[in-house]
C-alpha positions in Angstrom: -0.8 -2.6 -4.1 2.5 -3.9 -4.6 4.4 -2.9 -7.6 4.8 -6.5 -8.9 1.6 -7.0 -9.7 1.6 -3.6 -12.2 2.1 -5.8 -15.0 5.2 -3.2 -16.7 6.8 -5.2 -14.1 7.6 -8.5 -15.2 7.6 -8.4 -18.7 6.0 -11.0 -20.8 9.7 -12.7 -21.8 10.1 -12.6 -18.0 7.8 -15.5 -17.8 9.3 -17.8 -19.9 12.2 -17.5 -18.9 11.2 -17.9 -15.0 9.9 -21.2 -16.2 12.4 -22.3 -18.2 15.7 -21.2 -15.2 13.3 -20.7 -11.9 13.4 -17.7 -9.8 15.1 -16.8 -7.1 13.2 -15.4 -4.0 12.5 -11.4 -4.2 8.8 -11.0 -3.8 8.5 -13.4 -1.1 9.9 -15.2 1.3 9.2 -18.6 1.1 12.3 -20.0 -1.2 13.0 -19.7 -4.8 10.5 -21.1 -7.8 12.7 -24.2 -9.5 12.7 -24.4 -13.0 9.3 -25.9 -14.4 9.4 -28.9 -16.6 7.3 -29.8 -19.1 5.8 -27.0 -20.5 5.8 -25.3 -24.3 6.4 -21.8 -24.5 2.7 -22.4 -25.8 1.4 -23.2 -22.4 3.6 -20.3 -20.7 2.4 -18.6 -23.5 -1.2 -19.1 -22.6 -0.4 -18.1 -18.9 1.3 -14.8 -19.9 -2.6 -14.4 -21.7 -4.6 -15.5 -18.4 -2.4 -13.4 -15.8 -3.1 -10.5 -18.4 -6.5 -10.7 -18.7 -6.7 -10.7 -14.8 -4.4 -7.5 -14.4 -7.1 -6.1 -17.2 -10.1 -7.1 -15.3 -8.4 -5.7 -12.0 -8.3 -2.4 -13.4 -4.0 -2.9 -13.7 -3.7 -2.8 -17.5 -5.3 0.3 -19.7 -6.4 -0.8 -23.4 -7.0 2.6 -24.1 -10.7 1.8 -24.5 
């Protein structure tokens, strides 16, 4: 697995503010992410929430449970 999908990688904030200033390219190739209009820190909020809850499902996050 690569080690940007352990989710101590990109931390929560990191999200926001890839949406907010884009991303240059560093986990791929293909050019870099531009910034993303349009949507609250809500919404990125809610995608923080959905990416989690697939790293949890995948095994990649520990709840301690």
């Amino acid at each position: 697995m690569h080690e940007s999908y352990v989710p101590s990688h990109h931390a929560d904030a990191a999200f926001l503010l890839a949406v907010r200033t884009g991303v240059r390219p560093h986990h791929w190739n293909f050019g870099p992410m531009p910034p993303i209009e349009g949507l609250t820190d809500d919404d990125v909020t809610d995608i923080v929430a959905y990416v989690r809850s697939l790293q949890r499902s995948g095994g990649l996050i520990d709840d301690g449970s």
